[in-house]
Residue frames relative to the residue before (quaternion, step in Angstrom):
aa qw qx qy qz dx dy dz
X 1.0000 0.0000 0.0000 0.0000 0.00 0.00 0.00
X 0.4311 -0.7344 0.4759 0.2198 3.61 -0.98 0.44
X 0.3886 -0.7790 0.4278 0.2431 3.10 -0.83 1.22
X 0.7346 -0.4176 0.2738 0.4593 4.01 -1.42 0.51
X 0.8876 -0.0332 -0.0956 0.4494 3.04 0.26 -0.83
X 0.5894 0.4649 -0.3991 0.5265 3.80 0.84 0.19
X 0.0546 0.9156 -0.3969 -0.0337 3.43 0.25 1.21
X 0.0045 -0.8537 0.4500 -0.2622 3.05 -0.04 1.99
X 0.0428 -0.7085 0.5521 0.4375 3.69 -0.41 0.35
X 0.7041 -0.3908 0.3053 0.5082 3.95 -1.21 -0.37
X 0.5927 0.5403 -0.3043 0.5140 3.78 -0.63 0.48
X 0.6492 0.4932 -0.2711 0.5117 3.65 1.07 -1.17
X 0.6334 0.5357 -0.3229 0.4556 4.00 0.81 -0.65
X 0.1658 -0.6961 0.6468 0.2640 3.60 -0.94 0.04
X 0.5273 -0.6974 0.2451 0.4189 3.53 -1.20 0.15
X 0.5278 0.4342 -0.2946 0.6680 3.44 2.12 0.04
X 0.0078 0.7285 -0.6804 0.0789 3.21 -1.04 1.39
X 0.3810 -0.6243 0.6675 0.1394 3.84 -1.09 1.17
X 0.0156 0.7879 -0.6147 0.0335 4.19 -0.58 0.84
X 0.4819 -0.5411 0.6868 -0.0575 3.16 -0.97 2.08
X 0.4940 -0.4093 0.7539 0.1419 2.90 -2.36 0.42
X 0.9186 0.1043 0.0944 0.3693 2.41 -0.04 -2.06
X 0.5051 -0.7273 0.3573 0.2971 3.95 -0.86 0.94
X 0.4871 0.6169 -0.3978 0.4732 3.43 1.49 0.19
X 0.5072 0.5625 -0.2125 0.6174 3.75 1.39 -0.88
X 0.7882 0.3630 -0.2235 0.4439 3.74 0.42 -0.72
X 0.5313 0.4854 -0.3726 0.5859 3.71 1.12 -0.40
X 0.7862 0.3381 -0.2999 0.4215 3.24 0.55 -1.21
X 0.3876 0.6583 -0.4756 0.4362 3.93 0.66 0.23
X 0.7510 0.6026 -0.0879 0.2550 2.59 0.38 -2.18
X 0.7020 0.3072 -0.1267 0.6299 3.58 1.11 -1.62
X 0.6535 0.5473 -0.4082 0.3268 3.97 0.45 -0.78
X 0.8447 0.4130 0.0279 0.3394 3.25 0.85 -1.98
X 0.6873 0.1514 -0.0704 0.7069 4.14 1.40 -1.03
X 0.6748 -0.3863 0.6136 0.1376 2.55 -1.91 1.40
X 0.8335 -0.4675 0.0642 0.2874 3.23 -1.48 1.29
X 0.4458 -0.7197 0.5262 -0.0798 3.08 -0.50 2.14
X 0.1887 0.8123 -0.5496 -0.0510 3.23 -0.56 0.74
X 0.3953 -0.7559 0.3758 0.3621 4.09 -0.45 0.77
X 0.2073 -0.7683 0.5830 0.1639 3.32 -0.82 0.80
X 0.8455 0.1934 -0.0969 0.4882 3.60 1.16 -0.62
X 0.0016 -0.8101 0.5637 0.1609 3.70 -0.85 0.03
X 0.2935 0.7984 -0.3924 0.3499 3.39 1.74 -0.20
X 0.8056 -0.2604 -0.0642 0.5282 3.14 -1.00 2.27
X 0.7339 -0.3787 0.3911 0.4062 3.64 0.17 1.07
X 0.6547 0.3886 -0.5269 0.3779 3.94 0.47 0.04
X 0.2243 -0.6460 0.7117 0.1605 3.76 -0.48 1.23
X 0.1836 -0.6910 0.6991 0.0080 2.26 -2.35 0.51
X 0.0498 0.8566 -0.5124 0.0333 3.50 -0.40 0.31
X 0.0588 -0.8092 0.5814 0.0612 3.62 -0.98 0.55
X 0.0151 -0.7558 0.6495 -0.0818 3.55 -0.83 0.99
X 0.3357 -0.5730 0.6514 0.3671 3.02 -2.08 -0.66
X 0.0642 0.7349 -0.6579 -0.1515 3.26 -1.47 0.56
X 0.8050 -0.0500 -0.1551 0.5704 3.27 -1.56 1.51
X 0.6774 -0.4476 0.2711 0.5170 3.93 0.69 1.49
X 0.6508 0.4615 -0.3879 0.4616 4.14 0.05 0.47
X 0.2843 -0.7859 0.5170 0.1851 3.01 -0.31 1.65
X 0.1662 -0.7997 0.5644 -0.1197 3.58 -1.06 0.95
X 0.1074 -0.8172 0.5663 0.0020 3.66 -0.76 1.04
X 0.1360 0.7673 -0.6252 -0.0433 3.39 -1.16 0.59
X 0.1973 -0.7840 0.5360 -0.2430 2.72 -1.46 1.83
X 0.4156 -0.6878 0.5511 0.2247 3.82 -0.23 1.77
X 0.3182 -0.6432 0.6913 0.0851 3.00 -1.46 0.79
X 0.0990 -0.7952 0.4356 0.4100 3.20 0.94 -1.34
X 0.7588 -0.4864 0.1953 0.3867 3.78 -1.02 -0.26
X 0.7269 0.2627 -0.3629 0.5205 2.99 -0.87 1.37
X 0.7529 -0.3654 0.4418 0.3230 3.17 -2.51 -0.11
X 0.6789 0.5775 -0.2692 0.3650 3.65 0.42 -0.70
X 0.6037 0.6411 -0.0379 0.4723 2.83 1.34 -1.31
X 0.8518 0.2783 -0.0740 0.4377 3.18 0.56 -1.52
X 0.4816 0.6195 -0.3063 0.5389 3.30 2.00 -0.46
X 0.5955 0.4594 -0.3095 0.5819 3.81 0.69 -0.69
X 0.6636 0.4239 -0.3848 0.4816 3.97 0.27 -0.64
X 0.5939 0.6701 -0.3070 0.3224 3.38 0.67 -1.24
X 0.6773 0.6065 -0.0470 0.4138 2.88 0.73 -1.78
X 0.8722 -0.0303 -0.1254 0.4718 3.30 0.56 -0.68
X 0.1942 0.5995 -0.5795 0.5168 3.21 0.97 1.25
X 0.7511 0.4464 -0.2129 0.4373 3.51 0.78 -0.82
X 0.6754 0.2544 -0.4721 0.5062 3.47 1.25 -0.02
X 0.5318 0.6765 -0.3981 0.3177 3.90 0.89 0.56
X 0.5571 -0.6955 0.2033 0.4058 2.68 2.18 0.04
X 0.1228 0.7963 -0.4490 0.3863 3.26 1.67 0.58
X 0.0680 -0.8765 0.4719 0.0671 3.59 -1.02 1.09
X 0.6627 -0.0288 -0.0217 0.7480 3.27 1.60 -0.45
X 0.5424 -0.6291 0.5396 -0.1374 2.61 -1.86 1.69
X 0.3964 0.7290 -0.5577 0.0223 3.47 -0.21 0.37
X 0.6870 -0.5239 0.4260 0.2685 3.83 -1.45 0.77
X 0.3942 0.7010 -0.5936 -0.0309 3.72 -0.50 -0.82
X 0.6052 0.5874 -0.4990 0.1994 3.27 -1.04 1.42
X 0.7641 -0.4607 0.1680 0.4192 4.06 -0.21 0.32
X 0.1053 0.7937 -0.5959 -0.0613 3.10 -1.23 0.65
X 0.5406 -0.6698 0.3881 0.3295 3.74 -1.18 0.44
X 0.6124 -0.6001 0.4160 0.3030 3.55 -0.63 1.38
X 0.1899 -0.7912 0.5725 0.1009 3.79 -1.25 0.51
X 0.7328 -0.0785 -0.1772 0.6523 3.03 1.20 0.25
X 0.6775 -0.4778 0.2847 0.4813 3.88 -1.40 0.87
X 0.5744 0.6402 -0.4685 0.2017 4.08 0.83 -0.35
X 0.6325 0.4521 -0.2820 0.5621 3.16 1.35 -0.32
X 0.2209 -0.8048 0.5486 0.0498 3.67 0.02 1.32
X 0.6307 -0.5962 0.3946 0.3017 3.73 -1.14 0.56
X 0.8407 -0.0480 -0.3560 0.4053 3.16 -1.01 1.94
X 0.1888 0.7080 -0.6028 0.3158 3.51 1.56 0.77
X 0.3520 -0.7551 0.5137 0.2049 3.15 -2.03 0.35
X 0.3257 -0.7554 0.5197 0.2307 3.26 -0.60 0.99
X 0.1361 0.8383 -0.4513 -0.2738 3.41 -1.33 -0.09
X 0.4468 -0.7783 0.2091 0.3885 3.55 -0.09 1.52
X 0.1776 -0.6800 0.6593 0.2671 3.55 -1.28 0.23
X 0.7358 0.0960 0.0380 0.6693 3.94 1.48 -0.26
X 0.2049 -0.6994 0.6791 0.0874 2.82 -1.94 0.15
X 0.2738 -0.6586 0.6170 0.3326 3.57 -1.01 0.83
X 0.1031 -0.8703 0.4183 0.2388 3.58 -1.07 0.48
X 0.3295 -0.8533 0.3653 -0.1729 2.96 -0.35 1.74
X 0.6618 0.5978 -0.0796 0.4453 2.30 1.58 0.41
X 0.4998 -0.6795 0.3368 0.4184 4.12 -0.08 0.36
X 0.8149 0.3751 -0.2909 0.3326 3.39 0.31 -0.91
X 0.5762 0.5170 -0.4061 0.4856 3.79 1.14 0.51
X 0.4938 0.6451 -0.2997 0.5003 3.30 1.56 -0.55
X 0.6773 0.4955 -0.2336 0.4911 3.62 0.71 -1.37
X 0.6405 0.4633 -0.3539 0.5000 3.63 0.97 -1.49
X 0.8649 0.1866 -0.2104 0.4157 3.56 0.10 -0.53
X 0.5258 -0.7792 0.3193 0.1202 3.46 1.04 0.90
X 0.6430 -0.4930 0.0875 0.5795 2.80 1.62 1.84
X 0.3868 0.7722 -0.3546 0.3584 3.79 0.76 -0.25
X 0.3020 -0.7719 0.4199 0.3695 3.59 -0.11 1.56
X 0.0059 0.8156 -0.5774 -0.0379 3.60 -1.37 -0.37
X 0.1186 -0.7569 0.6036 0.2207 3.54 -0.85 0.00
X 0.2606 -0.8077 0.5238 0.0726 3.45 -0.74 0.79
X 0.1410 0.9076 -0.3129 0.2419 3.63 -0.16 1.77
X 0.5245 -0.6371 0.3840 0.4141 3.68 -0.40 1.15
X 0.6116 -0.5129 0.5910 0.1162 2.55 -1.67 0.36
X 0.4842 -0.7827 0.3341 0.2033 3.38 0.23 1.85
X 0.4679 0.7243 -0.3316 0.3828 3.86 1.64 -0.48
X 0.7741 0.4849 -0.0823 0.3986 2.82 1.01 -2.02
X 0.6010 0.5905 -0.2868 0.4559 3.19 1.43 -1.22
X 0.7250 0.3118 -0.3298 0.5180 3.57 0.85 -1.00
X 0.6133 0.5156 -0.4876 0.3469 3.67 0.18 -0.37
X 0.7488 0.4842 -0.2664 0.3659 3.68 1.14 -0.80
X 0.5555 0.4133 -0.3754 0.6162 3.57 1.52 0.12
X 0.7754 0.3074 -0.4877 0.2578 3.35 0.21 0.18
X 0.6487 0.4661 -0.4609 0.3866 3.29 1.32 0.02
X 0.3924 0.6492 -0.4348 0.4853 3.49 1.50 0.31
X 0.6966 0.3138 -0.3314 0.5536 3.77 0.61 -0.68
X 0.5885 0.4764 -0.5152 0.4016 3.88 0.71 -0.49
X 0.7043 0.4291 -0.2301 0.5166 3.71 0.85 -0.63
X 0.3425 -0.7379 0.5118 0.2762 3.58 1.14 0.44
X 0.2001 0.8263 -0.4866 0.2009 3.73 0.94 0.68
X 0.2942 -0.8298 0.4207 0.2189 3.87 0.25 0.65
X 0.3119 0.8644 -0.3696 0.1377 4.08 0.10 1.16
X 0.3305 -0.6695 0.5910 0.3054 3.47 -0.99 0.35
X 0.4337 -0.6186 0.6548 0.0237 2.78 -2.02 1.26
X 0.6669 0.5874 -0.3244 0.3239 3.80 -0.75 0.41
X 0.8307 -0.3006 0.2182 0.4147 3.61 -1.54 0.14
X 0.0568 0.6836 -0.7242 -0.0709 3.46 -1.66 0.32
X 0.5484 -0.6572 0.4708 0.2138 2.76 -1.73 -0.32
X 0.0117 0.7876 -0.5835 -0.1975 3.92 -0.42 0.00
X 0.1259 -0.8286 0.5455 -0.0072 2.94 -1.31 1.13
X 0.3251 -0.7951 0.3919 0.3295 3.77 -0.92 -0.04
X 0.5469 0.5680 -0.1840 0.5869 3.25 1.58 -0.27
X 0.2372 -0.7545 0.5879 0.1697 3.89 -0.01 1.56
X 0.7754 0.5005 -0.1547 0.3526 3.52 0.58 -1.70
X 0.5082 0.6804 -0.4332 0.3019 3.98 1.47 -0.50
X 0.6890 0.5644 -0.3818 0.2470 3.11 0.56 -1.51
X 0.0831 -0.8288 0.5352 0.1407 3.05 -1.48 0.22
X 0.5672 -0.5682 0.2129 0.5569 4.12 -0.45 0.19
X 0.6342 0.3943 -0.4163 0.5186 3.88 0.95 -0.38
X 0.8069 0.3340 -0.4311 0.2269 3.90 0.30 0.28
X 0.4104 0.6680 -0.4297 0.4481 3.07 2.15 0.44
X 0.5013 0.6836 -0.2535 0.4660 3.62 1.57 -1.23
X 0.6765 0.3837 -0.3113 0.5460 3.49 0.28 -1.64
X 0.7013 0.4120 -0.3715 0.4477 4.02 0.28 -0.93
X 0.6158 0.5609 -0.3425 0.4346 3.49 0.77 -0.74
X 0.6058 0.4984 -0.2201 0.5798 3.83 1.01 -0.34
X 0.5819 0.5429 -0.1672 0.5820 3.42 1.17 -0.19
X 0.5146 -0.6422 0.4266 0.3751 3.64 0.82 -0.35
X 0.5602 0.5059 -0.4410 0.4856 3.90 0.99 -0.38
X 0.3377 -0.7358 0.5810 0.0842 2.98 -1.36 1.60
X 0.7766 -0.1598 0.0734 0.6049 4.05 1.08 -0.08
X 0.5087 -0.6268 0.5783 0.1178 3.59 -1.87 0.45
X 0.1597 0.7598 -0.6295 0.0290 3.34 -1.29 1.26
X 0.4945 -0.7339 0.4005 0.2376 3.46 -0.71 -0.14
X 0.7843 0.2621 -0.3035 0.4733 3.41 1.12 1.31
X 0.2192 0.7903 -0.5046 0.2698 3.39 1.48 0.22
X 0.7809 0.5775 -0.0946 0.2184 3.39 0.30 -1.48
X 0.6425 0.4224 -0.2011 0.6069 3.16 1.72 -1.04
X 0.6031 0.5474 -0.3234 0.4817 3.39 0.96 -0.75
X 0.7722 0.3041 -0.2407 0.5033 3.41 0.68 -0.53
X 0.6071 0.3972 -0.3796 0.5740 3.61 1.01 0.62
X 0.5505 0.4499 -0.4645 0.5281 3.72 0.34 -0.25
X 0.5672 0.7628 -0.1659 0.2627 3.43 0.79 -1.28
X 0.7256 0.3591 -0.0283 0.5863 3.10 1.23 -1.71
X 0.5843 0.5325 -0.3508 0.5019 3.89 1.16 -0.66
X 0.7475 0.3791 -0.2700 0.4740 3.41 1.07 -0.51
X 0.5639 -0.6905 0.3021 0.3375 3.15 1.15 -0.01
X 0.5629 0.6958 -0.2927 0.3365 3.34 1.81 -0.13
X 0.3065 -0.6319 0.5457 0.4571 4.00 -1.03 0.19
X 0.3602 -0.7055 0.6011 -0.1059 2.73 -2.14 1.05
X 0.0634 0.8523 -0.5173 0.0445 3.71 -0.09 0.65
X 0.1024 0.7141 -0.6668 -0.1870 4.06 -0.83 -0.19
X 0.4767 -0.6246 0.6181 -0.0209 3.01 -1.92 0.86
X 0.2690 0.8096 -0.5090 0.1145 3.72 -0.23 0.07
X 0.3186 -0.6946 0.6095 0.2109 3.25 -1.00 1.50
X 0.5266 -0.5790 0.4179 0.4614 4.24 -0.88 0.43
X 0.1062 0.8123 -0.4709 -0.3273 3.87 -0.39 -0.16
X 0.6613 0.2786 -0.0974 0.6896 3.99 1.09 0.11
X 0.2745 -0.6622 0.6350 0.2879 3.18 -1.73 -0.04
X 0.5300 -0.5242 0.3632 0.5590 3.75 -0.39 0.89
X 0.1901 0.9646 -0.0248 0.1812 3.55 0.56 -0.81
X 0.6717 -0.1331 0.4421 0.5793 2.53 0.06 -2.27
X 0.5495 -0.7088 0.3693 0.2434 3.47 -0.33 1.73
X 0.7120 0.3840 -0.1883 0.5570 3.84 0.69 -1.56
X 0.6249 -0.5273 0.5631 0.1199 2.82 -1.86 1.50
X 0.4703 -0.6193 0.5349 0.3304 4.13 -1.02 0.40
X 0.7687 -0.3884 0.2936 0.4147 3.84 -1.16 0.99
X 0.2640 -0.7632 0.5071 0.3010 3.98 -0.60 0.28
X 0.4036 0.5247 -0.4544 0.5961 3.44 1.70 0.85
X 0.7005 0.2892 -0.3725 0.5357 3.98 0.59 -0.61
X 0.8291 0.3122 -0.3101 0.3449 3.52 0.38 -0.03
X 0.5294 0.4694 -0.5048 0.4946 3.28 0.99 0.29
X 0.7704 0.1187 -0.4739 0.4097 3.54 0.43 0.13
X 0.2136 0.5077 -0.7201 0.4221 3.82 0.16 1.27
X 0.7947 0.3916 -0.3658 0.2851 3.45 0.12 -1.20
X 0.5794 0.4972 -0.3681 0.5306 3.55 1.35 -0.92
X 0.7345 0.4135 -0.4034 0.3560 3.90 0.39 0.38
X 0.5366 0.5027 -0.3874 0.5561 3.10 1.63 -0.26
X 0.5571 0.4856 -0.4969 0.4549 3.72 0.48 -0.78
X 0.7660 0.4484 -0.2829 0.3636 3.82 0.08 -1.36
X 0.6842 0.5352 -0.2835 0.4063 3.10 0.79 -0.10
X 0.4410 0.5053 -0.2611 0.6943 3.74 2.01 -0.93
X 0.8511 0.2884 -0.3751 0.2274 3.62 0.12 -0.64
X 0.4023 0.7452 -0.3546 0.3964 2.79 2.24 -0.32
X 0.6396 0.5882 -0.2815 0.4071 3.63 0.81 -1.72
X 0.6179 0.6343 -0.2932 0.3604 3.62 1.04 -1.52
X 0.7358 0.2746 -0.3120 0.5346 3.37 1.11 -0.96
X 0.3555 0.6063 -0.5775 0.4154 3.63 0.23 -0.14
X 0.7980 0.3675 -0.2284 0.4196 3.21 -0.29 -2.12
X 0.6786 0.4830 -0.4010 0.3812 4.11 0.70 -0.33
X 0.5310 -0.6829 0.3526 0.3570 3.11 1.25 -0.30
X 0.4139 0.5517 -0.5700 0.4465 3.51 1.03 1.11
């Protein structure tokens, strides 16, 4: 049956799906990166597509912005039979070690955020890949000599709150930068029993108001993608 808003019938989902924000990022996956893509959705702007890349069938599917958002995709990606989740898209540095369009890869998420708060009805928690994904995604980062940090972030719900003394104060804290869906994704994830990973190319330091060149960050992003698709095979066993 198709789900409300991820309109899919079963069969249309692979069990490795690559989750965009944004549905420009997902077309462009889709046509740049897997072997004949076909759309399965277009419902409220969250595209979908399913392909193969390097023979591993592989879906990618907007979430759009934020926790709500991406918690509601999640979710029923998971009754389409979706098996592992992973993020790929930008987040703002927390401290200057994370240089613009480095890759990050999460091992956690603080969740900062309402809509994990609600799912677990204020209930503490820590919201965390799936140790598979995490290792499968540094090593195809080192197979690609791809230069990245490993460790904590943040999700948030508020794009415009942050500020450079509460990235700092978090940055002292171990959290290497802030996005706005790590957390749900990696909690829907775990209720469903599925692995879960996010990716994020850097796109700013919290910092520093201006975004990095959309030449220096589009190819961060094309290294973060290769690298998620890199992990994807691994984790299929090639």
């Amino acid at each position: 049956m198709s789900q409300i808003h991820v309109r899919a019938q079963p069969g249309a989902v692979a069990e490795y799906v690559l989750l965009p924000g944004d549905p420009n990022r997902t077309r462009r996956i889709a046509e740049t990166y897997l072997e004949s893509a076909t759309l399965y959705t277009d419902h409220r702007g969250l595209l979908g597509f399913t392909g193969t890349y390097q023979g591993v069938p592989v879906s990618v599917q907007t979430t759009g912005m934020g926790c709500p958002s991406a918690a509601i995709v999640a979710e029923e990606l998971a009754r389409l039979g979706a098996k592992t989740l992973i993020r790929v898209g930008t987040l703002g540095g927390a401290s200057p070690q994370v240089q613009p369009a480095d890759l990050v890869i999460a091992t956690a998420t603080v969740p900062n955020d309402g809509t994990t708060r609600q799912l677990l009805n204020g209930a503490p928690y820590a919201p965390a890949a799936s140790f598979e994904v995490v290792e499968a995604a540094v090593r195809a980062a080192r197979a690609q000599e791809v230069p990245h940090h490993v460790g904590l972030i943040m999700t948030e719900d508020a794009f415009y709150a942050s500020t450079p003394e509460h990235a700092r104060l978090w940055a002292s804290r171990g959290v290497l930068g802030f996005e706005m869906e790590a957390s749900a994704v990696f909690l829907v994830a775990a209720q469903h029993g599925l692995r879960a990973g996010c990716l994020t190319a850097c796109s700013n330091d919290i910092g520093d108001p201006q975004l990095v060149p959309e030449d220096v960050l589009a190819a961060g992003v094309d290294r973060m993608i290769r690298v998620a698709l890199g992990a994807i095979v691994t984790l299929a066993g090639g």
